[in-house]
Rosetta silent file (secondary structure, phi, psi, omega in degrees, C-alpha in Angstrom):
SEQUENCE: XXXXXXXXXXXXXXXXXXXXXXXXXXXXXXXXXXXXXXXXXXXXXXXXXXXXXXXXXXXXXXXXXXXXXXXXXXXXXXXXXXXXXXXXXXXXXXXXXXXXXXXXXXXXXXXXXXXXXXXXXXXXXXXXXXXXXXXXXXXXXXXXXXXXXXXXXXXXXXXXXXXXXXXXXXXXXXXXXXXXXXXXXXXXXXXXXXXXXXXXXXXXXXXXXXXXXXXXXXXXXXXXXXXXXXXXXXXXXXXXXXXXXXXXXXXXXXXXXXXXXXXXXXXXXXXXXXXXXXXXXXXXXXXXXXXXXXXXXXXXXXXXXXXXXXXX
SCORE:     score description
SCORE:     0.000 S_00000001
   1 L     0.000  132.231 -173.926  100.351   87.779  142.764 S_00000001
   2 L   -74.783  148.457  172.027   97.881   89.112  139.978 S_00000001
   3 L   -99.708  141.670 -147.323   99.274   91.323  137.337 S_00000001
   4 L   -71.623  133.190  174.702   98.299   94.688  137.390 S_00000001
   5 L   -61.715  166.644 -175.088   96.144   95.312  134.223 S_00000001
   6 L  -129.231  -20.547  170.938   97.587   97.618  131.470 S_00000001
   7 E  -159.679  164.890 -150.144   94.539   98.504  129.510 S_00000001
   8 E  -126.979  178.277  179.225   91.174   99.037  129.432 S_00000001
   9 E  -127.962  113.615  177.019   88.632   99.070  126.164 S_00000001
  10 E   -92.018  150.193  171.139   85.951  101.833  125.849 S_00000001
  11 E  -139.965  113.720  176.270   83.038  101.163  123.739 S_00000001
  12 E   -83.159   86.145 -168.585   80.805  103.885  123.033 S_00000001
  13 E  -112.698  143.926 -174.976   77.118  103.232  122.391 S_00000001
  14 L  -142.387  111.761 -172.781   74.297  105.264  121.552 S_00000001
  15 L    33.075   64.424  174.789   70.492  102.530  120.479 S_00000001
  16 L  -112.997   19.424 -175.419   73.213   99.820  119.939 S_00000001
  17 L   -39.026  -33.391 -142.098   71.388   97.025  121.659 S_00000001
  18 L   -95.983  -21.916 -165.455   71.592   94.939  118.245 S_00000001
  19 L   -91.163  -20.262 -154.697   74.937   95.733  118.023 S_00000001
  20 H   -84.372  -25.831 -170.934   77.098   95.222  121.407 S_00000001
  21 H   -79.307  -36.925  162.332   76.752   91.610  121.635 S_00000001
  22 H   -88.023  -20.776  155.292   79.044   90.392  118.961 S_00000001
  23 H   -39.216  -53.121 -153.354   81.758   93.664  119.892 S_00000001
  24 H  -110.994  -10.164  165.624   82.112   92.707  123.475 S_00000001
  25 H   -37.815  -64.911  171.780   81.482   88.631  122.626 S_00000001
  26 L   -63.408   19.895  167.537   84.857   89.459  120.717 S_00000001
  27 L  -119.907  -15.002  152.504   86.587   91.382  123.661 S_00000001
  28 L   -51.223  -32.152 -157.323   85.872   88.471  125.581 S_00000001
  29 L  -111.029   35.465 -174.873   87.835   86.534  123.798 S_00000001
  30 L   -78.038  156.521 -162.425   91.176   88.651  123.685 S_00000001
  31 L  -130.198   67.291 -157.669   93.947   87.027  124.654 S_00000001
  32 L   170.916  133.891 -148.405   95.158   89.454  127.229 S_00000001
  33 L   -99.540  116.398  162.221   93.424   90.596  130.516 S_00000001
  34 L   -96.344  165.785  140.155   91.399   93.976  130.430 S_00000001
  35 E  -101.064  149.567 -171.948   88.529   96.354  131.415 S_00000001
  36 E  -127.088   98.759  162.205   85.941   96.506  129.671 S_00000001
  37 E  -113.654  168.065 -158.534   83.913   99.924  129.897 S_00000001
  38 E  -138.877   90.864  167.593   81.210  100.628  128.244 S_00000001
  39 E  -131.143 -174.572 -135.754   79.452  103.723  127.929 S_00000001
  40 E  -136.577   87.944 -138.624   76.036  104.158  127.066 S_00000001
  41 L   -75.748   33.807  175.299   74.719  107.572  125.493 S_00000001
  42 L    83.636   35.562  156.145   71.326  107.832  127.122 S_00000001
  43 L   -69.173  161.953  175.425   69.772  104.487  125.075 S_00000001
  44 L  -127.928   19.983 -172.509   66.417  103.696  125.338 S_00000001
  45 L   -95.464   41.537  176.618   66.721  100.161  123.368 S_00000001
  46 L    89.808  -20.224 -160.203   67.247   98.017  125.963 S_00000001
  47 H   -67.763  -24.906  179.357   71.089   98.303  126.586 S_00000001
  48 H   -57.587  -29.386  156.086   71.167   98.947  130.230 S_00000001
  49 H   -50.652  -73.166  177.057   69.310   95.562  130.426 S_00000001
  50 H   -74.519   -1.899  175.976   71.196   93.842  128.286 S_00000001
  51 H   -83.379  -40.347 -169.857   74.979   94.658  129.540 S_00000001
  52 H   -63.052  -39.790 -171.650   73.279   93.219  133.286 S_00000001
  53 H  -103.811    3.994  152.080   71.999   90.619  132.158 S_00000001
  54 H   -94.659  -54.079 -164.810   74.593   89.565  129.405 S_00000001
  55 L  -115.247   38.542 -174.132   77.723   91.170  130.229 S_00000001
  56 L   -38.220  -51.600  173.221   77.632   91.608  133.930 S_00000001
  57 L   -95.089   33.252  146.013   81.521   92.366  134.109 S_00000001
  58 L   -61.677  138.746  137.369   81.413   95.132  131.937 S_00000001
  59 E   -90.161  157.299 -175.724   81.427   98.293  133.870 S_00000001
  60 E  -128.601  127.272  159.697   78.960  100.603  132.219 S_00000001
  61 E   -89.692  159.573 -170.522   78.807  104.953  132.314 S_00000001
  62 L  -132.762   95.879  179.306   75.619  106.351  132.042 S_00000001
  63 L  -108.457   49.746  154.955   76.138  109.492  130.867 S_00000001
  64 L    70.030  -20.731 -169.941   71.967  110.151  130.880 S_00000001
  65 L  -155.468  171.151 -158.244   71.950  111.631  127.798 S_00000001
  66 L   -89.954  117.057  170.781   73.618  111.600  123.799 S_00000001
  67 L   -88.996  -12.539 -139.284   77.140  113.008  124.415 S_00000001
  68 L    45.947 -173.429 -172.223   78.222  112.129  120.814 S_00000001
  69 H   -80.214  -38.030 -173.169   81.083  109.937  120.074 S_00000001
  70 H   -85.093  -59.249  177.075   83.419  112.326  121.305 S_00000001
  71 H   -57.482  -22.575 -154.973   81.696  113.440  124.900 S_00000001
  72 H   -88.530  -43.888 -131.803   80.978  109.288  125.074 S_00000001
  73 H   -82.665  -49.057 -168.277   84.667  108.328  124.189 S_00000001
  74 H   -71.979  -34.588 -176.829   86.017  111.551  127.016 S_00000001
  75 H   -60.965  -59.643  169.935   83.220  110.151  129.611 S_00000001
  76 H   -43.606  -44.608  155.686   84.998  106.844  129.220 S_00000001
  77 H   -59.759  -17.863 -177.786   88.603  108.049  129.412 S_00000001
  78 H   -69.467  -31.798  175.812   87.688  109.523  132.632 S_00000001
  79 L   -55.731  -31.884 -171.578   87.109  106.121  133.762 S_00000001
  80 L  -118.046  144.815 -155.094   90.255  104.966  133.232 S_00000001
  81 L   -92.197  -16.672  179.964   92.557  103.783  135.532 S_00000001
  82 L  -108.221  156.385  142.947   95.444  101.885  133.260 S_00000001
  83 L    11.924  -58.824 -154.058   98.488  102.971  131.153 S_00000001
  84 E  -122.810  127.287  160.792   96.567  102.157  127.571 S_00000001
  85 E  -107.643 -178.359  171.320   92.653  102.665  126.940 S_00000001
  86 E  -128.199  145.196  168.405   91.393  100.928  123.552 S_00000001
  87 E  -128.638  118.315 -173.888   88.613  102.300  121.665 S_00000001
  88 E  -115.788  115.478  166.821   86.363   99.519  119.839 S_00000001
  89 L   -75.061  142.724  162.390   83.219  100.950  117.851 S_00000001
  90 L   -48.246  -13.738 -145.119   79.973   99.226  118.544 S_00000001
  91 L  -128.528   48.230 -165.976   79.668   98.148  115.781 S_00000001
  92 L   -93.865  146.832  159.336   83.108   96.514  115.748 S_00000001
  93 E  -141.655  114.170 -162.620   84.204   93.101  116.117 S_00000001
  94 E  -101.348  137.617  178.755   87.924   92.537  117.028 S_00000001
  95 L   -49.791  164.248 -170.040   90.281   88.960  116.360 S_00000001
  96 L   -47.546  -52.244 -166.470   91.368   87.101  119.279 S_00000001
  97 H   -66.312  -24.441 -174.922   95.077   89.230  118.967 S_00000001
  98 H   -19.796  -67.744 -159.071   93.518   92.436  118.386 S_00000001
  99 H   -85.963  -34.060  172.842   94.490   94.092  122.079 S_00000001
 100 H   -37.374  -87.114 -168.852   97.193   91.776  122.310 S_00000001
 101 H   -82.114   31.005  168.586   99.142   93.337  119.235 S_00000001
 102 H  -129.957  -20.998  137.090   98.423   96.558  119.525 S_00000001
 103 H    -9.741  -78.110  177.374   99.884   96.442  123.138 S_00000001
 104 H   -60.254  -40.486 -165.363  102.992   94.867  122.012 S_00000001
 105 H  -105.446   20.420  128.934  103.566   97.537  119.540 S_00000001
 106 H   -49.632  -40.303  160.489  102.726  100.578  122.208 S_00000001
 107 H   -17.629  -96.387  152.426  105.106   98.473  123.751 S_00000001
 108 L   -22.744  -55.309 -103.962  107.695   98.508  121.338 S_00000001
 109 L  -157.002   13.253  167.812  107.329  102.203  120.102 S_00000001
 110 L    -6.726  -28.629  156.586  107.838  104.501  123.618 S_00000001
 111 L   -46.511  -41.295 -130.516  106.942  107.353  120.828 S_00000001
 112 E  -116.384  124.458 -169.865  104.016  106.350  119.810 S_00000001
 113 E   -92.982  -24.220  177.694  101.073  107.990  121.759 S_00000001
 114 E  -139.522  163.288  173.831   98.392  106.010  119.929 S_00000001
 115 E  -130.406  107.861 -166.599   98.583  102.784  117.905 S_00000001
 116 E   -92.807  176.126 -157.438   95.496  102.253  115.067 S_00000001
 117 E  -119.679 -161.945 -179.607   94.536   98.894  113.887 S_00000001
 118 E  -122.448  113.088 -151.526   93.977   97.216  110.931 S_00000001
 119 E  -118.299  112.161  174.779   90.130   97.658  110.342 S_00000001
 120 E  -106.571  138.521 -178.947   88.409   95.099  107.467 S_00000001
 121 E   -67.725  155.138  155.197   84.844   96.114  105.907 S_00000001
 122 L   -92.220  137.027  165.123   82.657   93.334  106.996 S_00000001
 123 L    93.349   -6.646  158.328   80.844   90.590  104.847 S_00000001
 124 L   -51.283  137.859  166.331   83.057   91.615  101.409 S_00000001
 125 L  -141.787  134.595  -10.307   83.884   89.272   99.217 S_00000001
 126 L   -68.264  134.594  164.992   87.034   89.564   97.952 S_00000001
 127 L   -29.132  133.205 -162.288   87.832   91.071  101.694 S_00000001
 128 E  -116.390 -170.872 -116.793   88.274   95.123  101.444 S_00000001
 129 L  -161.746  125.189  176.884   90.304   96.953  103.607 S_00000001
 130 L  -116.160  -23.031 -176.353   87.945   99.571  105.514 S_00000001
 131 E  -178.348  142.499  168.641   90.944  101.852  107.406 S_00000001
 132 L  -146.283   57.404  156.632   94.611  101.266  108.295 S_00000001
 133 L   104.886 -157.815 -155.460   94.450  104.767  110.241 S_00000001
 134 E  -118.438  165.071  161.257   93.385  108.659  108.748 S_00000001
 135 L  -150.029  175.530 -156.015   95.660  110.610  106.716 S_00000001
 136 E  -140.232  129.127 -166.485   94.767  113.925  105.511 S_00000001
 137 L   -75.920 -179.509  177.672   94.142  115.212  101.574 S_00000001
 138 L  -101.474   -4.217  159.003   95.406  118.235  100.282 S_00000001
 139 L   -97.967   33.954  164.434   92.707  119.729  100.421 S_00000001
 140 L    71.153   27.943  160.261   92.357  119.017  104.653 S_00000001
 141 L   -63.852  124.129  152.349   89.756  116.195  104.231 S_00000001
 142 E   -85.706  119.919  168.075   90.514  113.776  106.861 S_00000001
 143 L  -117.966  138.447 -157.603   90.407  110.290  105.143 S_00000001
 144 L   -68.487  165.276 -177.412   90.755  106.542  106.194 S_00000001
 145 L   -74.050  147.425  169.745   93.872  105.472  104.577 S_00000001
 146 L    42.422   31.592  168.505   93.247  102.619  102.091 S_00000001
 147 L   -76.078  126.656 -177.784   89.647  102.416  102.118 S_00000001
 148 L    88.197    1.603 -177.756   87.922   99.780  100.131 S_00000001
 149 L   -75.721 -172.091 -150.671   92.084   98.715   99.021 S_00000001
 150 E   -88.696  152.678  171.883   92.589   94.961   98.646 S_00000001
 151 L   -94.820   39.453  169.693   92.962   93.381  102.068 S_00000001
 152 L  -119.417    4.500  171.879   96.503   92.083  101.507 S_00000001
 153 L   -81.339  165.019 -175.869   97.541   95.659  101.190 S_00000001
 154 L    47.148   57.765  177.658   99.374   97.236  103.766 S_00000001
 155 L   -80.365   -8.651 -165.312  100.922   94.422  105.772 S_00000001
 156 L  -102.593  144.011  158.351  104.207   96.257  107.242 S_00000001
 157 L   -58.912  157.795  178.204  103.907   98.347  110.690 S_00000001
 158 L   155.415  149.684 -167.947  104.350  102.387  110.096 S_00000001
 159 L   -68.825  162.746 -171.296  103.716  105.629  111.236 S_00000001
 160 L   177.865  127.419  168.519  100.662  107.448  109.850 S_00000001
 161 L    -2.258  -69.663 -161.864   99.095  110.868  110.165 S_00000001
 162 E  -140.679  154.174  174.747   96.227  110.051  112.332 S_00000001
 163 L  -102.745  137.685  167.165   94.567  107.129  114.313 S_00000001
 164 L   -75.475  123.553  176.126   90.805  105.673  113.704 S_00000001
 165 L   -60.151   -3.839  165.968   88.664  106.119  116.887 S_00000001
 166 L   -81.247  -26.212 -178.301   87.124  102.902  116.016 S_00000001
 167 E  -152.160   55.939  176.203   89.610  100.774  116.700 S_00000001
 168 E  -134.460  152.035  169.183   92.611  101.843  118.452 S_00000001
 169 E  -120.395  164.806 -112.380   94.923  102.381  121.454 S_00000001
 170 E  -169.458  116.469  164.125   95.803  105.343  123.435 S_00000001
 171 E   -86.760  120.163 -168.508   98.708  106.250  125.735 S_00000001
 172 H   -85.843  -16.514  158.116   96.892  107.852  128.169 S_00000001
 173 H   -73.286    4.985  173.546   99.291  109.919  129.297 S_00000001
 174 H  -112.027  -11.604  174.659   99.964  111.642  126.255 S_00000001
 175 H   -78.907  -48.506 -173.685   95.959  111.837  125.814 S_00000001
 176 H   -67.069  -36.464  171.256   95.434  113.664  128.923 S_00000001
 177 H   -18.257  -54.286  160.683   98.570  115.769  128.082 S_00000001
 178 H   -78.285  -24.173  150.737   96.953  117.268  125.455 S_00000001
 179 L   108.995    1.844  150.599   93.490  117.924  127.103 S_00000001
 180 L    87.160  150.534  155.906   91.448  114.110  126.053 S_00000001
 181 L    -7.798  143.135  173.999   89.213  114.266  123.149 S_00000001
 182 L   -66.767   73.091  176.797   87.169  117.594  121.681 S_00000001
 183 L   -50.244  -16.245  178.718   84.007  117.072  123.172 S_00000001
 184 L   -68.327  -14.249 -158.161   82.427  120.105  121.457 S_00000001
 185 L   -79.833  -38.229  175.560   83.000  118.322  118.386 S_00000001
 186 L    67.304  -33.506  169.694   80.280  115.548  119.321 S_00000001
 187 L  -153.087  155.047  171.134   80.454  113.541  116.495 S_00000001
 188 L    65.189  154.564  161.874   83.540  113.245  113.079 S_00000001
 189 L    46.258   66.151  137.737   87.417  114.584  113.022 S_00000001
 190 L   -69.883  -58.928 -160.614   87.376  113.990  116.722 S_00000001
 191 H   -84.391  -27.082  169.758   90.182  111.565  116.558 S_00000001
 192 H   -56.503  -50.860  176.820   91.663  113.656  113.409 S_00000001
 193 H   -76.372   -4.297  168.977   91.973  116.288  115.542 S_00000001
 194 H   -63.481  -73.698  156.945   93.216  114.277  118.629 S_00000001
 195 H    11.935  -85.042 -173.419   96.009  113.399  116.229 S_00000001
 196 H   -45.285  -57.675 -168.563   96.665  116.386  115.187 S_00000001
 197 H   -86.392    6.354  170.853   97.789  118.095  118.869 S_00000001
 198 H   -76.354  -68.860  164.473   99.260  114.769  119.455 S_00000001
 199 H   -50.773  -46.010  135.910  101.620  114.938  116.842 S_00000001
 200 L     0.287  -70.812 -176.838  102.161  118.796  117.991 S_00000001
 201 L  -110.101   39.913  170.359  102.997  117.981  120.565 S_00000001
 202 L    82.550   14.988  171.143  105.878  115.554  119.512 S_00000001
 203 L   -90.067  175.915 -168.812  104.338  112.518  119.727 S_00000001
 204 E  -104.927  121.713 -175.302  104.258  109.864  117.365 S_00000001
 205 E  -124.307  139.263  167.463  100.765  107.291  115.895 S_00000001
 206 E  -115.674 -179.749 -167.514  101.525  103.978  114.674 S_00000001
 207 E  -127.690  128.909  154.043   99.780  101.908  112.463 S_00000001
 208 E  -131.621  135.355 -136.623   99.655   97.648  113.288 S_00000001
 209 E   -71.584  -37.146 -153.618   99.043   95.519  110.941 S_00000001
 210 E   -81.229    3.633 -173.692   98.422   92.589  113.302 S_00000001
 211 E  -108.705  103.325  170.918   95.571   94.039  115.506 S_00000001
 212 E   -98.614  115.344  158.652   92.408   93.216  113.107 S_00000001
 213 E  -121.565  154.692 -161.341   89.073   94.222  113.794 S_00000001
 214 E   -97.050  153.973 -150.466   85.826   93.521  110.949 S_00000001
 215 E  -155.000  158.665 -177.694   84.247   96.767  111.034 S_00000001
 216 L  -147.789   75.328  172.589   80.252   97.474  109.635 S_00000001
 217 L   -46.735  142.852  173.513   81.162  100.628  108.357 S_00000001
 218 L    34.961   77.139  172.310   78.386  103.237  108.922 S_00000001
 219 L  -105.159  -66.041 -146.897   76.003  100.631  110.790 S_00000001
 220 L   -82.900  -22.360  174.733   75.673  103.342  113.178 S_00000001
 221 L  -106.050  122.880  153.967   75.598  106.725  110.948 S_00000001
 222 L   -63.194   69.112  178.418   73.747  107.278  107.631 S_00000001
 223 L   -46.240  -29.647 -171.672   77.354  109.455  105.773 S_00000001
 224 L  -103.151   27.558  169.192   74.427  110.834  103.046 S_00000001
 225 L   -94.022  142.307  164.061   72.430  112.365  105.987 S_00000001
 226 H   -21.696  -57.380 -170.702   72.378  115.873  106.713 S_00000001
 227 H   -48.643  -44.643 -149.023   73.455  114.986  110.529 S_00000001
 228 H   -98.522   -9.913 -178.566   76.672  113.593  108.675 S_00000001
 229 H   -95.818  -29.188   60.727   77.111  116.630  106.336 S_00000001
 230 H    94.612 -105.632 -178.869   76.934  118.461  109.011 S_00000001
 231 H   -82.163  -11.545 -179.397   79.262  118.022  111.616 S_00000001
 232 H   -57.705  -49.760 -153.085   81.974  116.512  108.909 S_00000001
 233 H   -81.536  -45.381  169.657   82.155  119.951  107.487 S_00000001
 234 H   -46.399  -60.336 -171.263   81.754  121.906  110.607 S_00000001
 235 H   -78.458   14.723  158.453   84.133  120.097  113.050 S_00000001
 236 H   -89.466  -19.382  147.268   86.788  119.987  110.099 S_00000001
 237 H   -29.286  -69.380  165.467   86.508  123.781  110.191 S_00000001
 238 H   -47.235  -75.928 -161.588   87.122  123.476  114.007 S_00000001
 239 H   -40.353  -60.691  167.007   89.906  121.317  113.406 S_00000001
 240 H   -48.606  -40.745  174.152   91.909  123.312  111.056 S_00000001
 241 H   -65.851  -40.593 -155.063   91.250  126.865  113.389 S_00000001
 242 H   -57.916  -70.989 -149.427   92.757  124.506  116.209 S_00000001
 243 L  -100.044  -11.218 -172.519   95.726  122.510  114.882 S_00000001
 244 L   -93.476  177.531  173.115   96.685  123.880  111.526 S_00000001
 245 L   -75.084  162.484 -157.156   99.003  127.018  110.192 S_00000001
 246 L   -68.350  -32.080 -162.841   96.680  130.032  110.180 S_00000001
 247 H   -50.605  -72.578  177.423   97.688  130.296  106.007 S_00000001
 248 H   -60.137   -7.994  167.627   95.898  127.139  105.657 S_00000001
 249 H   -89.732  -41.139  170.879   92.844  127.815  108.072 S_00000001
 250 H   -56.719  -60.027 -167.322   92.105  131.189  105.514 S_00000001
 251 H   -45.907  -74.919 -161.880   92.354  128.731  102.298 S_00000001
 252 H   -44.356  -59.626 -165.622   90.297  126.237  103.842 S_00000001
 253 H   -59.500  -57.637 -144.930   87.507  129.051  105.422 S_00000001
 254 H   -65.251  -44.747 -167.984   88.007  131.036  101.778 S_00000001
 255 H   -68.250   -8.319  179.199   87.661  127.798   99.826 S_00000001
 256 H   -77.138  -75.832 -168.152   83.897  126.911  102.014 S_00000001
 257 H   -32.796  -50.728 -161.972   82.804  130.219  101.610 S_00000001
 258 H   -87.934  -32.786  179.290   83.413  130.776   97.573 S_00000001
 259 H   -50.569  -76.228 -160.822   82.084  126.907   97.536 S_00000001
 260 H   -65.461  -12.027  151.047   78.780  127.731   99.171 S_00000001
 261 H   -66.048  -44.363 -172.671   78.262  131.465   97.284 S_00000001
 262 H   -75.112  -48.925 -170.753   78.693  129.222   93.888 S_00000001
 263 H   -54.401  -63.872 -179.419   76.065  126.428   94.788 S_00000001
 264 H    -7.929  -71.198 -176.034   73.941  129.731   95.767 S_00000001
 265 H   -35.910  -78.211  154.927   74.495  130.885   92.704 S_00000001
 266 H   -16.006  -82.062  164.135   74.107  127.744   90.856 S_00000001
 267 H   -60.365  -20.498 -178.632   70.986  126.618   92.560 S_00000001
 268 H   -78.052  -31.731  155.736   69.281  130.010   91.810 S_00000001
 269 H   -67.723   -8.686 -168.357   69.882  129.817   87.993 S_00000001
 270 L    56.959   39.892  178.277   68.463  126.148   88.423 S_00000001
 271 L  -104.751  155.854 -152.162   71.667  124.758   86.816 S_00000001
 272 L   -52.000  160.511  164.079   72.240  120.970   87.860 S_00000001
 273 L  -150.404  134.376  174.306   73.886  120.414   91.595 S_00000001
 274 L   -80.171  123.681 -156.550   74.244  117.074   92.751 S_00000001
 275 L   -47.689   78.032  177.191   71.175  116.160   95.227 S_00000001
 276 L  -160.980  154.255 -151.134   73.075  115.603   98.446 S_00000001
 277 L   -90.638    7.537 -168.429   73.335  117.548  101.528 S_00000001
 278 L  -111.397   14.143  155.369   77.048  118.560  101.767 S_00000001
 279 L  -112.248   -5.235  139.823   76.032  120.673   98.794 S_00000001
 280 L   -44.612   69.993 -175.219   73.501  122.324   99.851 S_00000001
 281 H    19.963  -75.273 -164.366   73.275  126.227  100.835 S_00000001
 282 H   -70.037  -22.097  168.443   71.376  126.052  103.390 S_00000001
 283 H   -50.220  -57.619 -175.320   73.074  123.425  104.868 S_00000001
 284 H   -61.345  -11.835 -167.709   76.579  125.016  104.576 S_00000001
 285 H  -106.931  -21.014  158.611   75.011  128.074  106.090 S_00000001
 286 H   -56.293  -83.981  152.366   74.033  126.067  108.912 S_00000001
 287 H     5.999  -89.527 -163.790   78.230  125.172  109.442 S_00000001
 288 H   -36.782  -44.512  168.079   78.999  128.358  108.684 S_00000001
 289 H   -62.608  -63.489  178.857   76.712  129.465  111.613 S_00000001
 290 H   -78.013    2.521  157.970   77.671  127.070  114.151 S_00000001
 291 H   -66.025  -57.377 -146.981   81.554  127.566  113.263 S_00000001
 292 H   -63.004  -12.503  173.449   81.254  131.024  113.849 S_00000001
 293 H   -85.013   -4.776  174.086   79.744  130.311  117.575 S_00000001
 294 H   -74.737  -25.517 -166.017   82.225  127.947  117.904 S_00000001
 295 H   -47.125  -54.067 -167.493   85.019  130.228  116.741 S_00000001
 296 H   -52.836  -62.942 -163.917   85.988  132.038  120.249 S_00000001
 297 H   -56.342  -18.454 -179.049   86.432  128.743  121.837 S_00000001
 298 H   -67.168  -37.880 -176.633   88.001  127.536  119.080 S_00000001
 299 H   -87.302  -20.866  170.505   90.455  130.233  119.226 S_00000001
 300 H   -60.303  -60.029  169.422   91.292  129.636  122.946 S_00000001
 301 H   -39.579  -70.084  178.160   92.050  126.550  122.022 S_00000001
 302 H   -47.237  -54.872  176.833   94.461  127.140  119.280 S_00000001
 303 H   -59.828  -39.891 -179.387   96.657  129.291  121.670 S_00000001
 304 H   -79.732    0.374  161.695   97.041  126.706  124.311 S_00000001
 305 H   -88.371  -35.780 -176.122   97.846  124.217  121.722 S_00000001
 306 H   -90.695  -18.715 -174.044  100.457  126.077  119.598 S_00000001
 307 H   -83.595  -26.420 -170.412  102.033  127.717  123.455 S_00000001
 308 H   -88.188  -25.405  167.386  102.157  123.653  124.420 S_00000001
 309 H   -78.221  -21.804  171.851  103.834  122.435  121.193 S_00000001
 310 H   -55.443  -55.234 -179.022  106.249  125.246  121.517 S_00000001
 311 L   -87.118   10.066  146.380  107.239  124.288  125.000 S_00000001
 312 L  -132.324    0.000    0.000  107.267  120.766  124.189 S_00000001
């Protein structure tokens, strides 16, 4: 009698043709039996072509058009039918054990609603350390934990703030619990803010050591583009209205605001500012805009999150 699968792997692509073939080469070769979905963000590089005629037992969604990382990631969860999904970045490649050990320690852990991995930059020499899940700054930056640290740090299992959407699994019954990924967010602090109403709502994220994946940080994103100044600052905005106390959503709002009046300032005397877009006025004014249409929903949001962590 076959045994019933326990988890499936989403991989979220948006003109990743160059990339999917060593990601799901390496999901082949896990050593534990999955699904494999795949979905595919409106490309126009070839990938519909190349999952048929490479990767025939992939299933692949088509969701017609660029959902972001976050609508691609919720299109995928919809999909799935087991216990645990995994989320692999395109532009990811995971060790044989990868799904294997991060199983065992959902497994292990009945707490733990998600389990992050242990994510190495690729092509370093001496091997760096690219994320061993998110944690959060004091000033309400989400950041990966131990990025760029040595890679023999942080060999022991442990709990940790938040899990990276690049490489992790997901109890899905504490994801749907909580209402599945922000799709409004579309791209950054998606998974910070998954986290966030996870933990809320009394669950637990673990961190294991033994589930490695080699990671090509920012293959897929330019971090010094506007698109990337962008939604980091905006959806962290969002985040903070959602899941944090309101004392710390004014600081946060007060501290953008007096930021972006000083650069103002600053650039209009023609005194030095450093040439990058998450300092930029107009940029920030941009945010600032598309928070505030964001706000009501934002605020909807916040009640049914803080009335579900009450009551659970």
């Amino acid at each position: 009698m076959a045994t019933a699968l326990v988890a499936t792997v989403v991989v979220v692509t948006w003109e990743g043709a160059h990339l999917l073939p060593p990601c799901l080469d390496s999901l082949r070769g896990q050593t534990v039996a999955h699904r494999v979905v795949v979905v595919d963000n409106g490309s126009s590089d070839g990938t519909e072509h190349l999952l048929a005629e490479r990767f025939p037992e992939v299933d692949v969604v088509q969701t017609g058009a660029n959902l972001g990382f976050a609508g691609g990631v919720q299109a995928g969860l919809d999909a799935v039918r087991t216990p645990y999904a995994a989320l692999l970045n395109n532009d990811a490649v995971a060790d044989p054990g990868w799904l294997a050990a991060l199983v065992a320690a959902a497994e292990a852990h009945p707490e733990a609603a998600a389990v992050t991995s242990r994510m190495l930059l690729q092509d370093t020499d001496p091997p760096l350390l690219n994320n061993t899940g998110v944690v959060l700054t004091d000033t309400d930056y989400g950041a990966d934990r131990d990025l760029r640290a040595d890679a023999g740090t942080r060999t022991v299992a442990d709990s940790v703030f938040g899990f990276s959407g690049g490489a992790a699994l997901l109890r899905m019954e504490a994801v749907r619990a909580v209402g599945g990924f922000p799709v409004r967010f579309f791209l950054y602090y998606e998974d910070t803010d998954l986290s966030w109403r996870l933990r809320l709502a009394g669950w637990d994220i673990r961190y294991e050591p033994a589930a490695v994946v080699h990671h090509a940080h920012s293959a897929t994103v330019d971090q010094t583009s506007d698109r990337f100044a962008f939604f980091n600052e905006r959806n962290r905005l969002l985040m903070l209205t959602r899941c944090a106390p309101r004392g710390r959503v004014l600081r946060a709002l007060l501290r953008f605001l007096l930021t972006t009046g000083s650069l103002a300032v600053k650039r209009g005397l023609r005194r030095p500012v450093p040439d990058v877009p998450v300092f930029s006025p107009a940029l920030r004014l941009r945010v600032l805009g598309s928070y505030a249409r964001a706000l009501p929903w934002a605020m909807r949001t916040r009640r049914a999150i803080r009335r579900d962590s009450a009551v659970g």
